[in-house]
C-alpha positions in Angstrom: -21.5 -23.1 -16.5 -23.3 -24.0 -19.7 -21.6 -26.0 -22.7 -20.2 -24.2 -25.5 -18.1 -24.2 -28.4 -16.2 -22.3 -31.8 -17.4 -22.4 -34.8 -16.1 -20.6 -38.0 -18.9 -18.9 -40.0 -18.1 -16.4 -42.7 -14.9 -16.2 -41.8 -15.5 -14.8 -38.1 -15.3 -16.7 -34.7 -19.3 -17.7 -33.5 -19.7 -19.3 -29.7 -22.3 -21.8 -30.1 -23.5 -22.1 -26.2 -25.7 -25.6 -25.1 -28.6 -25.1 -22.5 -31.5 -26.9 -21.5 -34.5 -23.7 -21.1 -37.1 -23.3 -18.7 -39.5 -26.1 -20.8 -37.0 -28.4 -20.5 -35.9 -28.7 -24.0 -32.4 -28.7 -25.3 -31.4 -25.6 -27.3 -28.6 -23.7 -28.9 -27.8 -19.9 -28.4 -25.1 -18.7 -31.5 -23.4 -15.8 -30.3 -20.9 -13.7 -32.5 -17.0 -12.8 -31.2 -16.7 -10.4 -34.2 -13.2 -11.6 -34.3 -12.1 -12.8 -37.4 -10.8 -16.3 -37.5 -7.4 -15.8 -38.8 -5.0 -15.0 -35.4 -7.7 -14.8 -33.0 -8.1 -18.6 -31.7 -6.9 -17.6 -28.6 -8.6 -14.7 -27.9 -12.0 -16.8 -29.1 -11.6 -19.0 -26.6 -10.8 -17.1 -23.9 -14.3 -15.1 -24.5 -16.0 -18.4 -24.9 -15.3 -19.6 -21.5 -16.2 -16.0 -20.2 -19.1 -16.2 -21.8 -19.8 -19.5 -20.3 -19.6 -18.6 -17.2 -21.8 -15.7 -17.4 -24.3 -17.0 -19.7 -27.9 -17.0 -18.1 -30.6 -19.0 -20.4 -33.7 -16.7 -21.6 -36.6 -17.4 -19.8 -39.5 -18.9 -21.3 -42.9 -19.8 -19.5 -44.0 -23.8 -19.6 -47.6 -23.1 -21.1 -50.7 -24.5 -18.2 -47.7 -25.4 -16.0 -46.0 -22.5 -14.5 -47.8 -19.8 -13.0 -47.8 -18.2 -9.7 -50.8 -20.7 -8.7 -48.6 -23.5 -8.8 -47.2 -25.0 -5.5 -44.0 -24.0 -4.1 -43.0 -27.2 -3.9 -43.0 -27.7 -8.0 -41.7 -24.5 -8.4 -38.7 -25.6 -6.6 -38.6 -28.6 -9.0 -39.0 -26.9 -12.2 -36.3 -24.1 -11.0 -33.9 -27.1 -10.3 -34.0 -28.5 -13.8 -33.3 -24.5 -14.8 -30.4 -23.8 -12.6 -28.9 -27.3 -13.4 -27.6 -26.1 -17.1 -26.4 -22.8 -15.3 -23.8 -23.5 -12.9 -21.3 -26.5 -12.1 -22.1 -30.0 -11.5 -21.2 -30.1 -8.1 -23.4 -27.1 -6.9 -26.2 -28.2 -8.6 -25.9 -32.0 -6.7 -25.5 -29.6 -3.5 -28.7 -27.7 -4.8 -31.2 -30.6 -5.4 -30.0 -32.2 -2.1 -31.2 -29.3 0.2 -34.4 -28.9 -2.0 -34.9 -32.6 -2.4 -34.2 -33.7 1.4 -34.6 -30.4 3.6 -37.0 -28.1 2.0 -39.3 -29.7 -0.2 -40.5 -32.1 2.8 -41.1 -29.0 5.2 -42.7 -27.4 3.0 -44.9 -30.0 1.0 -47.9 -30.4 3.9 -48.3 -26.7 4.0 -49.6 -26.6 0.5 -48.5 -23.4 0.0 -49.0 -22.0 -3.7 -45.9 -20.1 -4.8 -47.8 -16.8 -4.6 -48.7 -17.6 -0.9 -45.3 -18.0 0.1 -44.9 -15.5 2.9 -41.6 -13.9 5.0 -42.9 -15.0 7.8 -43.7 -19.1 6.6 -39.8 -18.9 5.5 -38.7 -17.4 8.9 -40.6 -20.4 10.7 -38.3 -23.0 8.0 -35.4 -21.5 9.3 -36.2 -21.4 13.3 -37.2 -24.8 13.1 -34.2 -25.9 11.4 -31.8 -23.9 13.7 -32.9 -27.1 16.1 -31.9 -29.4 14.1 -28.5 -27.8 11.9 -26.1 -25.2 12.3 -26.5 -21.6 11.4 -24.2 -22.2 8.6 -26.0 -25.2 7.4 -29.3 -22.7 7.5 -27.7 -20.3 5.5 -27.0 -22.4 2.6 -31.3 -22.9 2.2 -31.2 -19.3 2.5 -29.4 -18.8 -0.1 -30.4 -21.8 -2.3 -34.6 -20.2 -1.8 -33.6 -16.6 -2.4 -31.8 -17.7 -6.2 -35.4 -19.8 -6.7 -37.2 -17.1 -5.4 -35.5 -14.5 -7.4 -36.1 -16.6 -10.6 -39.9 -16.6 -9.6 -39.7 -12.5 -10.0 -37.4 -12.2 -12.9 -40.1 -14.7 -14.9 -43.1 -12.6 -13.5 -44.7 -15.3 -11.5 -44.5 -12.8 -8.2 -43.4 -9.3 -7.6 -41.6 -9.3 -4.8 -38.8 -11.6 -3.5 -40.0 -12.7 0.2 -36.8 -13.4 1.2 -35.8 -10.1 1.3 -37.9 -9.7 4.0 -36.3 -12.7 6.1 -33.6 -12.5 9.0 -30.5 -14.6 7.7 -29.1 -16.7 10.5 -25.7 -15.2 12.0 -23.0 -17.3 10.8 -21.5 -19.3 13.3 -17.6 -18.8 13.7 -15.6 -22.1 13.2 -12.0 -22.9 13.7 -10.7 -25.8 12.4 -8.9 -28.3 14.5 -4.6 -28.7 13.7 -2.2 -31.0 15.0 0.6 -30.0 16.4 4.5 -30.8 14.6 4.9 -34.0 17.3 1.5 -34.9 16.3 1.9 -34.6 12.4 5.1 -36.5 12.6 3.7 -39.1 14.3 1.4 -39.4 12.0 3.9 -39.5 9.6 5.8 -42.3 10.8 2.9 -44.5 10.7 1.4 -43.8 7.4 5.0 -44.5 6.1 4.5 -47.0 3.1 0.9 -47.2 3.0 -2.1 -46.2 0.7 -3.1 -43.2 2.3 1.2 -41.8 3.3 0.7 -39.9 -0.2 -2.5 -38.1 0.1 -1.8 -37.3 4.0 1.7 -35.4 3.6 0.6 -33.7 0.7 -2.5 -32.4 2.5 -0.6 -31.2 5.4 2.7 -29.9 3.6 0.9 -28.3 0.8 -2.8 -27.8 2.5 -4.3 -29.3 -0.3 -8.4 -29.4 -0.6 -9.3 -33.1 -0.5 -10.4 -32.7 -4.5 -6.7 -30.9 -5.2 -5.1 -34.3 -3.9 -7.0 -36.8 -5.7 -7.1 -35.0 -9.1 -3.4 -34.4 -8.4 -2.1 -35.9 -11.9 1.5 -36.7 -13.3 1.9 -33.7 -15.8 1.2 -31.1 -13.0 4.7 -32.3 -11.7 7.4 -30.7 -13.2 10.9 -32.7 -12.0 12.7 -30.1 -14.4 11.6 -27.0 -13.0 10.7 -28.6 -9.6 7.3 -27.7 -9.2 3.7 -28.6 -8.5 0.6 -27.5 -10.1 -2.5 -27.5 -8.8 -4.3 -26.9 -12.0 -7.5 -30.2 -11.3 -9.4 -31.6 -9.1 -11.5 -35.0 -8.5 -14.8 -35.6 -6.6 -17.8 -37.5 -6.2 -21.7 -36.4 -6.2 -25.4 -37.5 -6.2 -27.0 -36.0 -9.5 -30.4 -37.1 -10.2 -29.8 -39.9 -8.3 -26.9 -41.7 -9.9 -23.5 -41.5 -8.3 -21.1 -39.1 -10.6 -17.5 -38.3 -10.7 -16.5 -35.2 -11.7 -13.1 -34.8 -12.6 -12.4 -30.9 -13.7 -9.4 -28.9 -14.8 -10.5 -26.0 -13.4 -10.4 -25.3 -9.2 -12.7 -24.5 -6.9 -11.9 -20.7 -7.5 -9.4 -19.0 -10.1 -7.5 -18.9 -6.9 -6.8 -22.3 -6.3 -5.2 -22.5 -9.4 -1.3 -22.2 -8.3 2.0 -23.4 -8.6 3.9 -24.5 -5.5 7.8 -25.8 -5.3 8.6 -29.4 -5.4 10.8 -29.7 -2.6 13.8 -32.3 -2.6 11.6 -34.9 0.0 8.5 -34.9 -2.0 10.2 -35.1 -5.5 11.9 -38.1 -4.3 9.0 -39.7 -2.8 6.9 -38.8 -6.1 9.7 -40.1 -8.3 9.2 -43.5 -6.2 5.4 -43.8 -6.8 5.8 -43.1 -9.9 8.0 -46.4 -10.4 5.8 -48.2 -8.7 2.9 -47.5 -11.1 5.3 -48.3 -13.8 5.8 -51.4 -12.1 1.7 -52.2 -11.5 0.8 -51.4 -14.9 3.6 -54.0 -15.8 3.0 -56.4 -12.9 -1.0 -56.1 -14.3 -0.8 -56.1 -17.6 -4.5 -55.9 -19.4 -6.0 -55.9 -16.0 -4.7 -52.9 -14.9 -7.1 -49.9 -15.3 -6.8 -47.3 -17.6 -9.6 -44.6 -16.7 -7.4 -42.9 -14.4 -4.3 -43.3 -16.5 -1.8 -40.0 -15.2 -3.4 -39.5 -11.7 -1.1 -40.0 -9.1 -3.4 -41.0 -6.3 -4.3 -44.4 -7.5 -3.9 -47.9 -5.8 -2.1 -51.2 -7.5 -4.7 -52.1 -9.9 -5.2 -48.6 -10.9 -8.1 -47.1 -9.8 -8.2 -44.3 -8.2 -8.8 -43.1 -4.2 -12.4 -42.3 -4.0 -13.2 -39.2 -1.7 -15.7 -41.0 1.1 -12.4 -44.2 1.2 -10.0 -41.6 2.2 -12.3 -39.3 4.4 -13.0 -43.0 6.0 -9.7 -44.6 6.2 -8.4 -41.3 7.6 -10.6 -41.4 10.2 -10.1 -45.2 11.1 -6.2 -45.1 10.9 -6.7 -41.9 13.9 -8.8 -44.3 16.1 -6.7 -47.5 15.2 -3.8 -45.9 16.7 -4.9 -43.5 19.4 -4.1 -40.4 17.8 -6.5 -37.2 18.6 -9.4 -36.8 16.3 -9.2 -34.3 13.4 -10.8 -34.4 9.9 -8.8 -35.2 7.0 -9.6 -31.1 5.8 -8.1 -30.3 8.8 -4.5 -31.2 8.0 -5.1 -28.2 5.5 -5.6 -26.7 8.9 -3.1 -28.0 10.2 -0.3 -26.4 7.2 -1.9 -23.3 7.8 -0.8 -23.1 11.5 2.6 -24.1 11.0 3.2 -21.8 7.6 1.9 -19.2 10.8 3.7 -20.3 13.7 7.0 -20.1 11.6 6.0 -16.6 10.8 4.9 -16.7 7.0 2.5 -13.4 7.1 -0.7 -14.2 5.9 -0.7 -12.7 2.3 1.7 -15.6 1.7 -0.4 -18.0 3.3 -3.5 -16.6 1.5 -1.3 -17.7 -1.8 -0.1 -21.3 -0.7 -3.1 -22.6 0.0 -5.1 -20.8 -3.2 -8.2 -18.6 -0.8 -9.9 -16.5 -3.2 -9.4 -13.2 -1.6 -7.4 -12.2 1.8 -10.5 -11.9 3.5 -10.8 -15.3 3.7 -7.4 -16.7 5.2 -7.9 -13.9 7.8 -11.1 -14.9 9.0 -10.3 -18.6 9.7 -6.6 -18.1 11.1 -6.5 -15.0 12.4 -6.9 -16.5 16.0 -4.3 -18.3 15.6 -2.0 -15.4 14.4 -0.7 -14.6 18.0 3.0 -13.1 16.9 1.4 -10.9 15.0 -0.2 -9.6 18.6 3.1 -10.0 20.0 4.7 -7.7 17.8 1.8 -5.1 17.8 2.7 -5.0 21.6 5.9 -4.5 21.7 5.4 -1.9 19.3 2.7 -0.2 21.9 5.3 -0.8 24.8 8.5 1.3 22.7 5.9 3.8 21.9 4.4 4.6 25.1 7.3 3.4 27.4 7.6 7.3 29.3 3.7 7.2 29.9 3.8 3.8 31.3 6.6 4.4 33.3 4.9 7.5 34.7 1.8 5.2 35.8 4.1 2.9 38.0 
């Protein structure tokens, strides 16, 4: 998503949108709301971040550099430094990763021009990485070559997109690992009091996204109303090779953005971290640190839970004290079972733990939806209970 801003000209709203173009060069793009300025803020805004989000940079050629004679492998550079100004942080660090560690060292010794790129030289990429990686894993450079290679016909530099002509891996099916309630309450009882209690219990009672918990901040908590909203998120990521946080107050989909209950236990336990920062920032004085001042996830001196500690510690608490392997994501899993063995239907768990579109909860739980199956027999049995007592 590009940068962007207001600005009053004339008396009419203008959104002033930051991008970095094709040449590399910083530039400016003024585009009109035709709103007036007086009692339209709002409405502004909301088509400034629309607009934002939409917003694809014109395309201008890099004079003696980009052609269709080029190699492959600098086209993939040169489309990086284009996509980065077009879509969020963390995609573009996933984006340059695959180019800069998977694809770009296949495909460098071939020598390939951009315009000898070939269906058949992608095909090989992917059969040869199916050795090494999971289909899934291949399906993410599928889809990160097709966007370059797209770009490469919308600027001209080939006609025809040869990934269209490629066999995408079948995605391989995946089910998450859950413990069970004896399991989670064992696991309870011994993160009790420590570091990582908070982020744990909130991950399994509310399924919360690693990100969701550690950009879980003080004002999402409402002790009046007695709710919780998961409104930011907090992560880490390799950009250009410097190490970034990326703290953002929007989710990983509109979807994600939701309000859940505070129930009695958590409010209580919440309430008590929440004197005990009191106390630290007291206790700490000058030394405490104020960056991540209203995040709740934060240790005595302030700072906050980085995502690689608490994947880490996670995993080295389950060895530590014999418990059965899972990842920390799957005590997302792990809610999602139990919201199902206790019979929430799956709309409702589609809601509590913010997936985009139904599609998606139903995919990844609906093996374990087995009263569902129940039901739909008993059903068959009361509707065809003459037949099958015929066939006996």
């Amino acid at each position: 998503m590009v940068a962007g801003h207001l600005q009053e000209k004339n008396g009419t709203y203008y959104m002033v949108l930051n991008y970095t173009s094709s040449t590399g060069k910083r530039k400016s793009k003024w585009i009109t709301t035709k709103l007036p300025v007086k009692g339209n803020k709002k409405k502004a805004e909301a088509m400034l971040l629309e607009t934002r989000k939409t917003f694809i940079p014109p395309d201008e050629p890099i004079e003696g550099v980009v052609s269709s004679d080029m190699m492959f492998t600098d086209f993939l550079k040169m489309w990086l430094t284009v996509a980065k100004s077009t879509i969020k942080i963390t995609t573009y660090s996933s984006y340059a990763s695959m180019v800069n560690k998977i694809i770009i060292p296949y495909f460098e010794p071939k020598k390939l021009k951009l315009s000898e790129v070939a269906a058949k030289d992608i095909q090989q990429f992917y059969i040869l990485q199916l050795d090494r990686v999971t289909a899934n894993s291949v399906i993410h450079y599928h889809a990160v070559i097709h966007r370059a290679m797209k770009y490469a016909v919308r600027t001209d530099l080939i006609a025809t997109n040869p990934v269209d002509k490629v066999d995408r891996p079948k995605k391989n099916s995946f089910q998450g690992s859950y413990y069970s309630e004896d399991e989670l309450q064992e696991l309870f009882e011994i993160v009790k009091g420590t570091k990582l209690e908070l982020p744990i219990v909130l991950a399994s009672f509310y399924g919360l996204r690693r990100s969701e918990v550690l950009g879980l901040k003080w004002d999402a908590i409402d002790f009046q109303q007695n709710t919780i909203s998961i409104q930011h998120t907090f992560t880490i990521c390799e950009v250009d090779g410097k190490v970034v946080e990326v703290a953002s107050d929007t989710t990983k989909t509109k979807s994600s953005r939701r309000t859940l209950p505070l129930i009695p236990q958590f409010k209580e336990m919440l309430l008590q971290r929440w004197e005990m920062q009191e106390e630290y920032k007291r206790v700490c004085g000058k030394c405490y640190n104020q960056q991540y001042i209203g995040y709740i996830c934060v240790d005595e001196m302030g700072n906050i839970i980085k995502p690689d500690y608490l994947t880490d510690s996670f995993a080295k608490l389950l060895v530590k004290n014999n418990l059965r392997r899972i990842r920390f994501h799957d005590l997302r899993h792990t809610c999602a079972s139990l919201l199902m063995k206790n019979g929430v239907p799956m709309k409702q768990i589609q809601e509590w733990l913010g997936h985009s579109d139904f599609s998606t909860t139903a995919n990844i739980y609906a093996h374990l939806d087995f009263n569902s199956k129940l039901s739909s027999a008993q059903a068959m049995m009361a509707g065809m209970s003459g037949a099958l007592v015929s066939v006996q």
